[in-house]
FIMARKOL-187505 format. One record per residue (C-alpha): x negated, z, y negated. Coordinates in pm, whole numbers, plus 50000, padded with zeros to 5 digits. Layout:
% residues N
(pt (X Z Y))
...
***
This chain:
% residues 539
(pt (59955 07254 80735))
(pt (59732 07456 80553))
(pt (59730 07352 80153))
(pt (59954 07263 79905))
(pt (60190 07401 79658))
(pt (60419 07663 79881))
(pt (60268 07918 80043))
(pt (60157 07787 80355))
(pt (60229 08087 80600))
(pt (60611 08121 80442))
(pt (60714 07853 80763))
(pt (60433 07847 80934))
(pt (60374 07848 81314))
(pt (60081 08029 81402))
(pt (59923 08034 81830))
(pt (59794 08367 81904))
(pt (59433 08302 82104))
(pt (59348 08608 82294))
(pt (59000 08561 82343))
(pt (58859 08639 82695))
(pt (59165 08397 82855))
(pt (59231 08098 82604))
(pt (58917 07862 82707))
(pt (58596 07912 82845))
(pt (58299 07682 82706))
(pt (58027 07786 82923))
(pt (58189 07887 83218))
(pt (58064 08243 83254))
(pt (58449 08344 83362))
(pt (58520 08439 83010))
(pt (58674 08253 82702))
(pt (58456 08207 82448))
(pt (58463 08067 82027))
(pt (58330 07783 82144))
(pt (58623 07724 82453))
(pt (58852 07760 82106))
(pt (58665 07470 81898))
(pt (58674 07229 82200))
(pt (59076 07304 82231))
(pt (59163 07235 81838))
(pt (59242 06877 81909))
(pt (59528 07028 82247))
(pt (59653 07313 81960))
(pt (59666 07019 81631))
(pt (59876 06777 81884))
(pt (60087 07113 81984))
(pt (60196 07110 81607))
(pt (60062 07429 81491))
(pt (59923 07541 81153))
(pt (59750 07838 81236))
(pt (59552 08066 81524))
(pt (59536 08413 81496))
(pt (59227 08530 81718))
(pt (59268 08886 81884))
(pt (58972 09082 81845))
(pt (58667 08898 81888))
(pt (58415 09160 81746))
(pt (58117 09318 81926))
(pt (58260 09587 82172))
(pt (58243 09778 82462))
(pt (58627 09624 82573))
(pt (58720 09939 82682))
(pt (59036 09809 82495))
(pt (59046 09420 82531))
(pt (58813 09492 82199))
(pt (59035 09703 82006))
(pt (58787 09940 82050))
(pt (58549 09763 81759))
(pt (58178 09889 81726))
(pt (58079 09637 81487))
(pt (58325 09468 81189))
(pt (58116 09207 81088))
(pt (57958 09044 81436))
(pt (58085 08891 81740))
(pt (58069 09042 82078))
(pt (57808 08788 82254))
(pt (57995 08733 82551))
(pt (58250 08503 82309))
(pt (57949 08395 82105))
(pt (57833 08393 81727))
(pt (57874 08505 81375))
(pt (57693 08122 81291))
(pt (57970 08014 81583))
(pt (58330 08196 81397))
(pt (58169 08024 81063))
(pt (58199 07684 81254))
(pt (58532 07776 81418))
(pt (58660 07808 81105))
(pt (58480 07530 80923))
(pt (58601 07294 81251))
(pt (59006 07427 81236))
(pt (59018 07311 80857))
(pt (58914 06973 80960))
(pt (59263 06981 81204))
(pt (59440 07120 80934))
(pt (59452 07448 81052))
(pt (59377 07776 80933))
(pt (59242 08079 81138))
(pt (59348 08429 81098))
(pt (59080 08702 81217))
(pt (59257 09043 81388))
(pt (59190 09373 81144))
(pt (59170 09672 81351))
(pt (59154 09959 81062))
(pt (59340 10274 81249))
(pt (59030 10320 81492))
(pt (58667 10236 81581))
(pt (58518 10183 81897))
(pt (58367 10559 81970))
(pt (58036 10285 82034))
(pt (58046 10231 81653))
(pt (57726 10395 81469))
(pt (57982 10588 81260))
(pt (58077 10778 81551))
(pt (57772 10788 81762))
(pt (57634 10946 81445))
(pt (57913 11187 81363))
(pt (57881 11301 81770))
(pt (57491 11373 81676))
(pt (57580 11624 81356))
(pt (57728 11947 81282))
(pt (58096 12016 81252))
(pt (58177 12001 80863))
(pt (57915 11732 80767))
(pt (58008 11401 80577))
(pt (57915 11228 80979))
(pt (58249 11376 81075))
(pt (58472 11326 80771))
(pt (58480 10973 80874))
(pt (58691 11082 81171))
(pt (58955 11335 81223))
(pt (58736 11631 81421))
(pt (58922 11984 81423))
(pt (58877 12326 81609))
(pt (59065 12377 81893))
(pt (59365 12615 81926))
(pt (59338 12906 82197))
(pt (59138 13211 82190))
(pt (58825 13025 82280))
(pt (58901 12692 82095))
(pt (58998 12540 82427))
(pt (59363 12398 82363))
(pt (59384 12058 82136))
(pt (59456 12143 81785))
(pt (59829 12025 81834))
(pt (60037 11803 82055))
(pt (60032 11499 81960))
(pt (60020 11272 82260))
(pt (59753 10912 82275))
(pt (59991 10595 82337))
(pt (59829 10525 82631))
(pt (59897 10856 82764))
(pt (59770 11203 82758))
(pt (59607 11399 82493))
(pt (59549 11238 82153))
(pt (59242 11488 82158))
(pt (58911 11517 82333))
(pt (58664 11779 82331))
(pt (58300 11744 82256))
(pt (58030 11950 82404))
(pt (58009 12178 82031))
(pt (58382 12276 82079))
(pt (58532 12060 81809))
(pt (58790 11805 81905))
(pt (58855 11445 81791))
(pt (59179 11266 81719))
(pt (59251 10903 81925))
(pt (59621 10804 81912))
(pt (59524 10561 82205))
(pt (59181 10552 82437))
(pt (58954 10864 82401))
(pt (58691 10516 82335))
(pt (58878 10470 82031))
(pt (58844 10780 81762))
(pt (59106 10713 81444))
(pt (58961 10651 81127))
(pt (59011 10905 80854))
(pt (59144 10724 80611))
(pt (59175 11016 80325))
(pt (58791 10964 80332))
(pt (58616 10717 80029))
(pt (58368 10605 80234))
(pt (58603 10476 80529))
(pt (58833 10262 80209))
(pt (58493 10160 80071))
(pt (58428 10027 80407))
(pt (58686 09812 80481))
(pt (58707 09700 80149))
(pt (58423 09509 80240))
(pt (58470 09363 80570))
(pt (58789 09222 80481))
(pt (58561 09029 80206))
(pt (58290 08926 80445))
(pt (58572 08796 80640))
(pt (58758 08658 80315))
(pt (58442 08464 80216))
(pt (58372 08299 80519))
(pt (58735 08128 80474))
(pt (58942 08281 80686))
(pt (59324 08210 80625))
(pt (59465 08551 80687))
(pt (59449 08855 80898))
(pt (59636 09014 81142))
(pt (59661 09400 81082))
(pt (59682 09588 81418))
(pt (59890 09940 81426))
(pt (59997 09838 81017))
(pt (60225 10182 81041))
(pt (59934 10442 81161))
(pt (59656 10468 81002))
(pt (59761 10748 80740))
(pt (59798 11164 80923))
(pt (59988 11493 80820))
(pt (59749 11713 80652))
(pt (59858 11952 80811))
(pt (59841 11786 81163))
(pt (60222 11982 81286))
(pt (60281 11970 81618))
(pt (60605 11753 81705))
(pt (60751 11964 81916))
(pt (61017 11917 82206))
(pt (61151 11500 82141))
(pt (61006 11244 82353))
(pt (60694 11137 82202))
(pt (60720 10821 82318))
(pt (61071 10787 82125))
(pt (60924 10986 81824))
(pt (60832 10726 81562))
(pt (61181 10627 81557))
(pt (61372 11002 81587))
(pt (61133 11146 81325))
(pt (61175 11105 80996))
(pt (60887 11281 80833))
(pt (60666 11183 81131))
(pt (60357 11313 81114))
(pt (60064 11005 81206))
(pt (60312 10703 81202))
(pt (60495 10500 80965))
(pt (60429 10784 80632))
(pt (60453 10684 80291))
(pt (60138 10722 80235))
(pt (60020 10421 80396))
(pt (60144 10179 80130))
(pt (59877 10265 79840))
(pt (59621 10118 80091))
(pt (59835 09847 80186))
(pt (59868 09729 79822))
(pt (59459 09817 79758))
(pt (59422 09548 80023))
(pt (59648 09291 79884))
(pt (59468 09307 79549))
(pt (59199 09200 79716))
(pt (59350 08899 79912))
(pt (59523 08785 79610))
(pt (59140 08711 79497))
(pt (59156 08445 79768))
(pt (59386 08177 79679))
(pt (59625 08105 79978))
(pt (59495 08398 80251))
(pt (59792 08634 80377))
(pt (59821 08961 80587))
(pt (60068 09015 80844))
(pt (60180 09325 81013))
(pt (60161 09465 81297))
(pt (60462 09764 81226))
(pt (60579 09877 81490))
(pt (60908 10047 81266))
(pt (61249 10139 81214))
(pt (61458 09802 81123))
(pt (61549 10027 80777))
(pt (61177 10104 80727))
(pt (61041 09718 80792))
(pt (61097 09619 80430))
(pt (60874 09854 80273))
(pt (60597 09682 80422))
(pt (60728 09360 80279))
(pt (60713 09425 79907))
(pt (60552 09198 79704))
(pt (60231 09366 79670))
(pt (60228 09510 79979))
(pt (60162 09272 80328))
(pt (60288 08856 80290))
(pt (60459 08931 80647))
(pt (60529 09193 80930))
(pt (60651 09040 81296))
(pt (60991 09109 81378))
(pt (61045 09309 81709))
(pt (61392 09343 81706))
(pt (61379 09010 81956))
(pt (61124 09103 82193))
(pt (61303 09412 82273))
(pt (61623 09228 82293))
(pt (61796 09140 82621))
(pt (61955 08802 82668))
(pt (62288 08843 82518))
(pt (62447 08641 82217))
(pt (62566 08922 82041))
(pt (62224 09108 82010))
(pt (62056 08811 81892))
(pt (62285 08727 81663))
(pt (62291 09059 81541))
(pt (61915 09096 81527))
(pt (61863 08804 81341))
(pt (62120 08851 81084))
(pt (61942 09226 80974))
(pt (61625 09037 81013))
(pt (61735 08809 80752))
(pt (61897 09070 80546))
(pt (61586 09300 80526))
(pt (61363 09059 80438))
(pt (61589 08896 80163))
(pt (61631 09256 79998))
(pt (61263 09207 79920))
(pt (61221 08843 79835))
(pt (61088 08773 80159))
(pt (61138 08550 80489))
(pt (61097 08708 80845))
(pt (60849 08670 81143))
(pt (60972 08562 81443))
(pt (60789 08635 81791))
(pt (60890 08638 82144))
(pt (60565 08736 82354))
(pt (60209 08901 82251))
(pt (59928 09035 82450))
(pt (60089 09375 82442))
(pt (60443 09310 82605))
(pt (60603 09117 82905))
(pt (60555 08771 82875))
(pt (60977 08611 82758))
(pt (61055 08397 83091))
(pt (60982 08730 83319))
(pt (61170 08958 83070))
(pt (61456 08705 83060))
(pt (61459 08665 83440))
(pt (61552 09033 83494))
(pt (61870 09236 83401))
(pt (61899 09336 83128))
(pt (61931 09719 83190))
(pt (61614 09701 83377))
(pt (61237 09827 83122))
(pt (61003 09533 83168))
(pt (60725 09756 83159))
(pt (60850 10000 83400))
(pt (60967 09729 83649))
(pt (60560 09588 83681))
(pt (60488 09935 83884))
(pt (60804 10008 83986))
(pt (61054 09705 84078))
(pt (61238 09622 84292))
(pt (61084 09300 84228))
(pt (61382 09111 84406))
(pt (61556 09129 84069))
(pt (61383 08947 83919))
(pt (61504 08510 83851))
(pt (61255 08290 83782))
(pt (61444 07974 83726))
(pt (61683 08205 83482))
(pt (61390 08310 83314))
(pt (61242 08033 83296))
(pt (61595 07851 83139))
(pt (61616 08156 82892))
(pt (61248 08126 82756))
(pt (61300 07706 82702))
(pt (61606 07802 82456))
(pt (61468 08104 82312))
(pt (61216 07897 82161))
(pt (61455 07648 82086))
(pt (61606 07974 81852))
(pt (61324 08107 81706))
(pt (61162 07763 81600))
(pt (61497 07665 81463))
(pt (61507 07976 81181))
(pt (61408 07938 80846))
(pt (61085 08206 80834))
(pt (60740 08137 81030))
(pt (60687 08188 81405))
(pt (60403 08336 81640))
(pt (60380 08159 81956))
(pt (60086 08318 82209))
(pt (59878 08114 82462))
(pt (60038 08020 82722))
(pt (60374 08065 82550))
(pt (60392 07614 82534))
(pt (60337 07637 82909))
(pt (60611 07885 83048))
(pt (60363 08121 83163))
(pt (60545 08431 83370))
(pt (60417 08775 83357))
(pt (60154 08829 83662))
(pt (60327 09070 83795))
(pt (60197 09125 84112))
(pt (59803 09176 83999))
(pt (59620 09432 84291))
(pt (59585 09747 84104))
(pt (59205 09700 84176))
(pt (59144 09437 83901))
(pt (59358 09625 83632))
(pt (59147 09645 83294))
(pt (59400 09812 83061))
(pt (59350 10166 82956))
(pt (59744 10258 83002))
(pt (59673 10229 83427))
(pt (59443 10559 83390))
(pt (59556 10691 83075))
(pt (59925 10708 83230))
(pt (59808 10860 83557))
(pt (59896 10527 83717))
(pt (60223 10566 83641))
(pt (60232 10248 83414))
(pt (60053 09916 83509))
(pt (59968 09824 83128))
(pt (59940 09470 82995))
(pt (59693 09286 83242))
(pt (59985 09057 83341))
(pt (60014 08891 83058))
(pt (59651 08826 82962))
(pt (59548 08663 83284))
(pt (59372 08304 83163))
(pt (59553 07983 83085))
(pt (59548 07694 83320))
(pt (59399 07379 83172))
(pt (59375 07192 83529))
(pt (59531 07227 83830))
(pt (59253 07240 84035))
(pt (58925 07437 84056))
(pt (58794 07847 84082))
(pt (58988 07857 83705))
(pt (59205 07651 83654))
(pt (58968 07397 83406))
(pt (58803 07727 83290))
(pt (58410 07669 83440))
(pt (58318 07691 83773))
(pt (58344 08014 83811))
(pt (58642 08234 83890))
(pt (58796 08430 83558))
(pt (58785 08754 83438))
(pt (59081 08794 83543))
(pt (59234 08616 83872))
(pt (59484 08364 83831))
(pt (59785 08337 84011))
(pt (59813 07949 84299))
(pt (60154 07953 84077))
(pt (59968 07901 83787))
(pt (59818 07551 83890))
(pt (60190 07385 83905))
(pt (60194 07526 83496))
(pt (59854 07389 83406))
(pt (59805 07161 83052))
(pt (59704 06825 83272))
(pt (60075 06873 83480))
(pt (60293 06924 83197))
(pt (60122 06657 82945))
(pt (60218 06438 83225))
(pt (60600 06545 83246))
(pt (60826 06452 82969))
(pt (61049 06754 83070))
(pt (60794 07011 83101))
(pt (60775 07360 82885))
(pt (60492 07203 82670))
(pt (60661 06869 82600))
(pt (60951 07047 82495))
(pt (60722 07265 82261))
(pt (60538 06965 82133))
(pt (60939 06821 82046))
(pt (61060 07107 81862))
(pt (60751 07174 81649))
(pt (60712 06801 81544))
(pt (61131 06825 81467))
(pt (61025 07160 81306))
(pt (60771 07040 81017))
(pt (60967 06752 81002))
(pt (61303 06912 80891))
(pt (61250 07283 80876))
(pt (61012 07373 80674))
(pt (61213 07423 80335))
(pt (61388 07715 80192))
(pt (61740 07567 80311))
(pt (62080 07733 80332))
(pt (62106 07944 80668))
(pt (62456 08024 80812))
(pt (62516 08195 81110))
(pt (62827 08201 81301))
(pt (62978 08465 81542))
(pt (63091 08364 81889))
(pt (63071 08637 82235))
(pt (62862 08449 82383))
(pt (62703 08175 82179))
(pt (62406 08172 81906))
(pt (62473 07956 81657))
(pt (62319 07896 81327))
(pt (62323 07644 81050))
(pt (62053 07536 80820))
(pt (62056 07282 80467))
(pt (62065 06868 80587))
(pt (62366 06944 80839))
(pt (62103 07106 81126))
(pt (62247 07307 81362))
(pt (62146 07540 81666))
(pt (62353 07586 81925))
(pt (62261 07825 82250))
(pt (62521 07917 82527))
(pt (62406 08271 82666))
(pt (62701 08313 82830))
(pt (62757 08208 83216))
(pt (62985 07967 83200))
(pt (62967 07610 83035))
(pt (63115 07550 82645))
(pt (63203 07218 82502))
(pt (62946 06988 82405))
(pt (62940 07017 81971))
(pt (62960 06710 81789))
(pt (62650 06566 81601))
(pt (62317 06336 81689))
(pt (62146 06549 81951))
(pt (61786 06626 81831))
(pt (61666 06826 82129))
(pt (61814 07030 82392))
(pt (61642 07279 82627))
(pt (61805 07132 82913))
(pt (62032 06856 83095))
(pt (62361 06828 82852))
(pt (62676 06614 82893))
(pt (63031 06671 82752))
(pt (62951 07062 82798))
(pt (62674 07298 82715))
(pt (62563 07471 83034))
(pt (62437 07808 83066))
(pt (62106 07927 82945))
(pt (62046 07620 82718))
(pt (61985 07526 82384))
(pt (62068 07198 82148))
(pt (61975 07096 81809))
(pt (62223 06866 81633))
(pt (62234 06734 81299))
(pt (62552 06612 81146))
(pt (62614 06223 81065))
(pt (62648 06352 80687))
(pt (62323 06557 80700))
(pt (62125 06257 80715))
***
């Protein structure tokens, strides 16, 4: 809960809303602020302490609104500035705090800092906002390197004068130049309006990026796409030079007594700490799991550098499983594990993938990460078992990456498509109308109404192990893992223990008072499931 002595956020767990497909308050086909205020009451019984809210800013959503034209207003197709200010007033009442998503690397190119640099000369103040070069060639007409966007193609586009801009993703989204006064000045003050208005924290989108080489090198021949990890002096991603702004900002959040940051980075496992100092961000989400397949070794091993990075720094870890960027868990899990998630939308074959072995996997992954000591990001839809939509008709895709890449990757559409709240209806208990983005008929067996109403459902079991959570895991206890081929199993102060068989055969039972298990147990632990005990002399 937000207050008190601790630091609230050190075990918190904190439901990521993205906007346009959480709730939808006056049924337009589009979530709204006010779809999020009538849903506190389903998010306080879920157990949470905190929402983080994508991007809710005014934008062109080129990018889902990562692509920001204005800091400090809402877009009005989710509503208000008067209506965040009562979001925020509204979550406090159901103990919960709200954290607002920072997007500092880039602007929308909608922004009047960049609509006003496009209407001056090369060279003026406009421009040094932004990073605008000359063009290599004889004529100017090459980019001024090759550095590629992460959507794919060019991280450059040409204006009608000659001069190019930089945009490490959409060309809709020009990068900041963050050498420039006025652009610190700047967001020096919208994380105060934001600050004042009583937000508990931000989120801090692409943490690692926002400071370039001044010399802008080219990286020559190694996969870009593998780059921020094979380079060590990379030249726009994860430089040194990015920490005396991260520590400028946390001067001013320490102003604000109980706000935190948390980072989006995006890094090598070595390089994660550095963001963790104590001056520098309060968290950064670990990533190590989301890329992981579902194998006891790798988790184990993930989580015990997770815990030994952020101990080397006085800090606890982040734990996260999905995010509007990535596969949703129960698809990832239900596919093998040699096979790229993100590949497999486009590409398939689709036959590999398990559903019920996803679905298994993703009940006792959360059993894991809502059983370590450290706070945990859970994202809509998350409580409910929601599978990747795979299978959306390339005609309704809205992410950049499907044009950027040539259509040779389908993006993140599948796992944005809006939450059911009812089983019945053109959105599932969104308004009357269909949503922004279609919803799968599998989605209405998933829906809030059927799974309140099952006491074995994803949600339920959510509901369990949160209440279990803040109940007896929400101190700095002793952690203990042990090593087993294929089990995960952990210890924590008060005799708790986690036990999860990945392997694919059954294991015996442990001893202990069962507290929750992901599944049907007996004398054995079957496959693909998950059980908290506690020992007769931890209580």
């Amino acid at each position: 809960m937000i207050g008190g002595r601790r630091p609230w956020w050190l075990h918190a767990a904190v439901y990521q809303i993205y906007v346009r497909s959480f709730a939808d308050a006056n049924g337009d086909g589009t979530g709204d602020v006010a779809g999020i205020r009538s849903r506190l009451p389903y998010l306080a019984d879920l157990g949470i302490d905190a929402i983080w809210v994508n991007p809710w800013y005014r934008s062109p959503l080129h990018d889902g609104g990562y692509d920001v034209a204005d800091y400090r207003n809402l877009d009005p197709r989710f509503g208000t500035i008067e209506d965040a200010e009562a979001l925020i007033a509204d979550a406090r009442e159901h103990g919960i705090g709200v954290l607002v998503d920072l997007v500092p690397n880039h602007s929308s190119s909608e922004h009047p800092w960049f609509v006003e640099a496009l209407a001056s000369a090369p060279g003026s103040p406009a421009r040094a906002r932004y990073h605008f070069k000359a063009g290599r060639g004889v004529e100017g007409e090459l980019p001024p390197n090759d550095w590629l966007s992460n959507f794919g193609g060019p991280a450059w586009t040409r204006i009608d004068d000659g001069e190019w801009y930089l945009h490490l993703f959409d060309s809709s989204q020009p990068d900041f130049n963050w050498e420039n006064p006025a652009v610190i000045a700047e967001f020096d003050d919208i994380l105060r309006f934001w600050l004042d208005r009583g937000i508990a924290g931000m989120r801090v989108d692409v943490a690692p990026g926002l400071m370039k080489h001044p010399d802008f090198p080219d990286i020559g021949d190694v996969s870009q796409a593998d780059s921020a990890m094979a380079i060590k002096d990379h030249p726009f991603w994860d430089r040194d030079d990015v920490h005396p702004i991260i520590r400028r900002w946390r001067s001013i959040f320490d102003e604000y007594d109980g706000a935190m940051m948390v980072a989006e980075a995006w890094v090598r496992a070595d390089r994660l700490p550095l963001y963790l100092r104590p001056d520098e961000y309060h968290q950064a989400f670990e990533f190590d799991l989301v890329r992981a397949p579902w194998d006891a070794a790798t988790f184990t091993s993930v989580i015990g550098e997770a815990f030994a990075a952020a101990n080397a720094v006085g800090s606890t870890p982040t734990w996260v499983l999905s995010n509007h960027d990535v596969v949703r868990h129960p698809t990832r899990y239900g596919l093998p594990g040699d096979i790229d998630p993100a590949k497999w939308l486009l590409d398939g074959p689709h036959e590999l993938l398990d559903e019920e072995a996803g679905s298994r996997r993703a009940r006792a992954a959360a059993m894991i990460v809502m059983a370590l000591p450290g706070s945990v990001y859970l994202y809509q839809g998350d409580e409910l078992g929601l599978p990747e939509v795979w299978d959306l008709p390339e005609s309704v895709l809205d992410d950049p990456v499907w044009e950027n890449s040539g259509r040779r990757r389908k993006g993140r559409d599948g796992c944005r498509v809006p939450i059911p709240w009812e089983a019945t209806g053109p959105s599932l208990g969104n308004g009357a109308v269909a949503p922004w983005m279609p919803q799968p008929e599998g989605f209405a067996a998933l829906a809030v109404s059927e799974q309140l109403r099952d006491e074995d459902s994803m949600l339920n079991l959510y509901r369990s192990a949160l209440a279990i959570r803040r109940e007896r895991l929400t101190s700095d206890e002793d952690f203990e893992q042990a090593v087993s081929p294929n089990v995960v199993e952990f210890t924590r102060g008060r005799g708790f223990r986690c036990i999860v068989n990945m392997g694919t055969s059954p294991v015996p039972m442990p001893t202990g008072e069962v507290l929750l298990a992901s599944g049907s147990i007996g004398d054995e632990l079957p496959s693909d499931t998950a059980v908290w005990l506690v020992d007769s002399s931890g209580e």
